[in-house]
N, C-alpha and C positions, 0 to 999 in steps of 0.2 A: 110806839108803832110795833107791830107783831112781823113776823114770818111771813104773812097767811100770803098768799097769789091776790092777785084782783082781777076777777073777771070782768071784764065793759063787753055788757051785747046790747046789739042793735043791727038795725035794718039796713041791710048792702045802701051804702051811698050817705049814709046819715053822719061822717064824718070820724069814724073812729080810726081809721088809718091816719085821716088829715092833723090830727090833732093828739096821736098816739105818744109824744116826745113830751106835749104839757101834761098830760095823765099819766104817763111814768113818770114824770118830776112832781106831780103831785099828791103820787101816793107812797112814792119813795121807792119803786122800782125799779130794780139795777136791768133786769131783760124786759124785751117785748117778744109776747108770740100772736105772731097775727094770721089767724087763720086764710084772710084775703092773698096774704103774700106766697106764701107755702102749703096748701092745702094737704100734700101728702106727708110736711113735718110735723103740721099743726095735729096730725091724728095720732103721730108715731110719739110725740114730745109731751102732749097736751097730760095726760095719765103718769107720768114719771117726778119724779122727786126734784125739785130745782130750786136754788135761791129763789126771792120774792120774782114776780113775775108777773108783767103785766100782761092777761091772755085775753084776744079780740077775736071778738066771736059775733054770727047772726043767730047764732043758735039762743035763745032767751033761757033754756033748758038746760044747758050744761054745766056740768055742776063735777070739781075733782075734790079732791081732799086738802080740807083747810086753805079754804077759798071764801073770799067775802063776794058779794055778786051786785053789779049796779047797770040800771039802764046808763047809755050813751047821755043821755038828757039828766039823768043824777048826778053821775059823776061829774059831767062838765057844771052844773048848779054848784055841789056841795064842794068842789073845790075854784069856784070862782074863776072857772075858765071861759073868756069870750070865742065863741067864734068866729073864726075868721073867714068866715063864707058871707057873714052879714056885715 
């Protein structure tokens, strides 16, 4: 496992807040920055240096430095997370 942040974007409502605690446990993320919760942290944090970090975003574009990037629908596939909305 590397350093790198993991961005999870996807579309307002598609569950990535809901499901935010199984996608830091499964990428081995010690923070979450979610942009739904703090939108003025998320601007000011997003761009600065941090331990691994799991950042949520709707933005499909954004992109910081040494960062891996996966849809909401990836990430839940490639590590075997059920949703719990279904």
């Amino acid at each position: 496992m590397n350093n790198y942040d993991v961005i999870v974007y996807g579309p307002p409502g598609c569950g990535k807040t809901l499901h935010k605690e199984a996608l830091a446990a499964a990428f081995g993320c010690k923070r979450i920055l979610d942009e739904s919760e703090d939108e003025a942290r998320f601007k000011r944090e997003v761009q600065e240096p941090r331990p691994r970090t799991l950042i949520l975003t709707c933005n499909p574009h954004l992109r910081t430095p040494f960062a891996e990037r996966h849809s909401f629908d990836e990430a839940m596939r490639m590590n075997n997370i059920k949703d719990v909305r279904n």
